[in-house]
N, C-alpha and C positions, 0 to 999 in steps of 0.2 A: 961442367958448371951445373949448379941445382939451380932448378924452379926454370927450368927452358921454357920459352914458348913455344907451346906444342903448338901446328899449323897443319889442317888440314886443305886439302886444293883439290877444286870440281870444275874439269873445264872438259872438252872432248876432243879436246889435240892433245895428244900425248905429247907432242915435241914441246908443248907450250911445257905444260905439266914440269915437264923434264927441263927445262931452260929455269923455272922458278926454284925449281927444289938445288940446282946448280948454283943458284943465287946465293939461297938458304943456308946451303950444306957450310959454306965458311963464315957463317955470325955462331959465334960460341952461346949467342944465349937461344938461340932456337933450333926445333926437332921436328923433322916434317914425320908427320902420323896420317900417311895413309893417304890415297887421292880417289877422288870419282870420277867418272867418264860421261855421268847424264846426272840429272835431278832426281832420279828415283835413286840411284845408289846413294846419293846424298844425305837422302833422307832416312835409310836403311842404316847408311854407315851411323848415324846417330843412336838410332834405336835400340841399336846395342847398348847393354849398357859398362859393357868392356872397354866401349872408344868413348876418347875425352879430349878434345880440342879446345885452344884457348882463343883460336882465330881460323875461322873459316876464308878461306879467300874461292871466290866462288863466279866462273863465266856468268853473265845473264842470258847467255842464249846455246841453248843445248838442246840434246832430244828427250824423247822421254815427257822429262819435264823438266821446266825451262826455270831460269832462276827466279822469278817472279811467283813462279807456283810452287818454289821450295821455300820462299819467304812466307809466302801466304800459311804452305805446310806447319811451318814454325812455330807463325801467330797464332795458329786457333789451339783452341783447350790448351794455350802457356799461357804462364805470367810471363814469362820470360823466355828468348831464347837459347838455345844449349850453349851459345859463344857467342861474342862482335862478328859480325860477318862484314867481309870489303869485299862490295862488285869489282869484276872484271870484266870491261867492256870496249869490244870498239866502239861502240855505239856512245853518241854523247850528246842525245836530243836532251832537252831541258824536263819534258814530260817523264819520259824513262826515270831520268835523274831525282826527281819530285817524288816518282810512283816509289823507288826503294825507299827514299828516306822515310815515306811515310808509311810504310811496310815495315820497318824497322831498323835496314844498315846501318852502319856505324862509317863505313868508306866507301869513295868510289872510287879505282883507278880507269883510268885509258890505255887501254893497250900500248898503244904504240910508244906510251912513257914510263910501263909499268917497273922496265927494269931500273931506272933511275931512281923510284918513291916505294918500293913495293917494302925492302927493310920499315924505313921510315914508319909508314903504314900500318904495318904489324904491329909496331913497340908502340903506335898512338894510339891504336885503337884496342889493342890487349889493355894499355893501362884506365881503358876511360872514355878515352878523347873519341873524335872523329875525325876522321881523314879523306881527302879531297885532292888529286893530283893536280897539277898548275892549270893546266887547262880545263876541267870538270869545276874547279872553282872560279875559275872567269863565267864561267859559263850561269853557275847560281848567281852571280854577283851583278852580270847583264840581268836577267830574270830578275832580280830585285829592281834594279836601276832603271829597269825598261829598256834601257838599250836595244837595241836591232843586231842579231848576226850578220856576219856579211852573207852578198846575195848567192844564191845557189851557186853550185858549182856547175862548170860548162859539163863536166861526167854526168851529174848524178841527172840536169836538162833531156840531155841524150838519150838515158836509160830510162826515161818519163816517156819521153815522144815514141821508143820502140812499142810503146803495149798498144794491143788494137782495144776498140770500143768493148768487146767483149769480155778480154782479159780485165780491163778495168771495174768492171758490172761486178766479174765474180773476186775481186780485191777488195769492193767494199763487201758485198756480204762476208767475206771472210773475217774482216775488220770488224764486222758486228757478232762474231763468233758465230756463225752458221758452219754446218758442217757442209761435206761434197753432199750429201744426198739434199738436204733442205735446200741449198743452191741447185742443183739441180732441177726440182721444183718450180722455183721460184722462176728460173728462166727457162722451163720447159725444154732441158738438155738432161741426158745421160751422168749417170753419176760418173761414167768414166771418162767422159766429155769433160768436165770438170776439173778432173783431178788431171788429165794434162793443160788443162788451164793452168792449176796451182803450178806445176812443174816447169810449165814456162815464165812464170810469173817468180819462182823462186829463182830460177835463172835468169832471167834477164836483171834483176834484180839487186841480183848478188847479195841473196841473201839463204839464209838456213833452214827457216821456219817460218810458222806464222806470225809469231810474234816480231818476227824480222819485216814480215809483209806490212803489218799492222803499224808498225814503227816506221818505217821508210815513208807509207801514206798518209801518216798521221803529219810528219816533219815536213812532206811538201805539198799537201794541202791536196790530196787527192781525194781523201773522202770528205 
């Protein structure tokens, strides 16, 4: 078939990677072109100007650099970006949500429903549109309405009450984008005192990065 949607995908699981493109491989009008493993390959894969994607579908939380800061990479010195891009996120705070559209996305799925909406998504946001998985749109549509989420979960209680005082101290500086040496500083501890702060705080957390930290704290009202 001509005029395929070319699709490229940045996430840092390969098995995910590999689950999407298996999706992909039987729609006759689409062509996966190429995947990334972090945010700087992402931005590299663009660069070129041999690679040509119609639809980026892109994790928001990777290493390197993280999909926020490939969005951000996009916006500056463009009119426009190289394609529609649709997040891929477990993550489904309403902040996060707000922060790409207004960065620029065109979609945003949720993991855990990606394989159900991820076609769909591609041919709406390749032709135009924007795209929003069932749950990522209840979620804008509480956000307009005011509505309230339901209340915390008894997990995520749990993995609040595990951090000590300290660990908390250096989750907000982190939140404010301080690096380990400035935290350090600031609470008169070792930079490597610190940095197994971060590493307990990324674990117990269950989370990737800082932007994972930043997002968890900001959802349940730690900083």
């Amino acid at each position: 078939m001509e005029n395929k949607i070319k699709v490229h995908i940045a996430d840092d699981h390969k098995i995910l990677i590999d689950g999407i493109e298996a999706v992909l491989s039987v729609e006759d009008d689409m062509e996966i072109v190429g995947h990334s493993l972090n945010g700087a390959e992402v931005i590299q894969w663009f660069k070129s100007k041999t690679n040509k994607a119609d639809v980026l579908i892109m994790d928001i939380n990777m290493p390197e650099k993280d999909g926020i800061a490939v969005l951000k990479a996009f916006k500056k010195g463009r009119k426009k970006f190289p394609c529609p891009i649709i997040i891929l996120s477990s993550y489904d705070y309403i902040k996060l949500i707000r922060e790409v559209l207004k960065l620029g996305a065109s979609g945003y799925l949720a993991k855990k429903c990606a394989g159900d909406n991820i076609v769909e998504a591609i041919r709406r946001v390749a032709a135009g549109d924007q795209y929003f998985s069932p749950t990522i749109n209840e979620k804008i549509v509480q956000s307009f309405s005011g509505l309230k989420n339901a209340s915390e979960k008894p997990l995520e209680g749990m993995l609040i009450s595990a951090l000590t005082d300290r660990e908390k101290q250096v989750l907000k500086f982190i939140c404010q984008e301080y690096n380990s040496k400035e935290i350090a500083e600031q609470l008169c501890l070792s930079p490597n005192t610190v940095e197994t702060h971060r590493k307990n705080l990324l674990k117990k957390l269950q989370v990737k990065s800082s932007i994972g930290l930043a997002l968890f704290a900001a959802q349940h009202k730690i900083i």
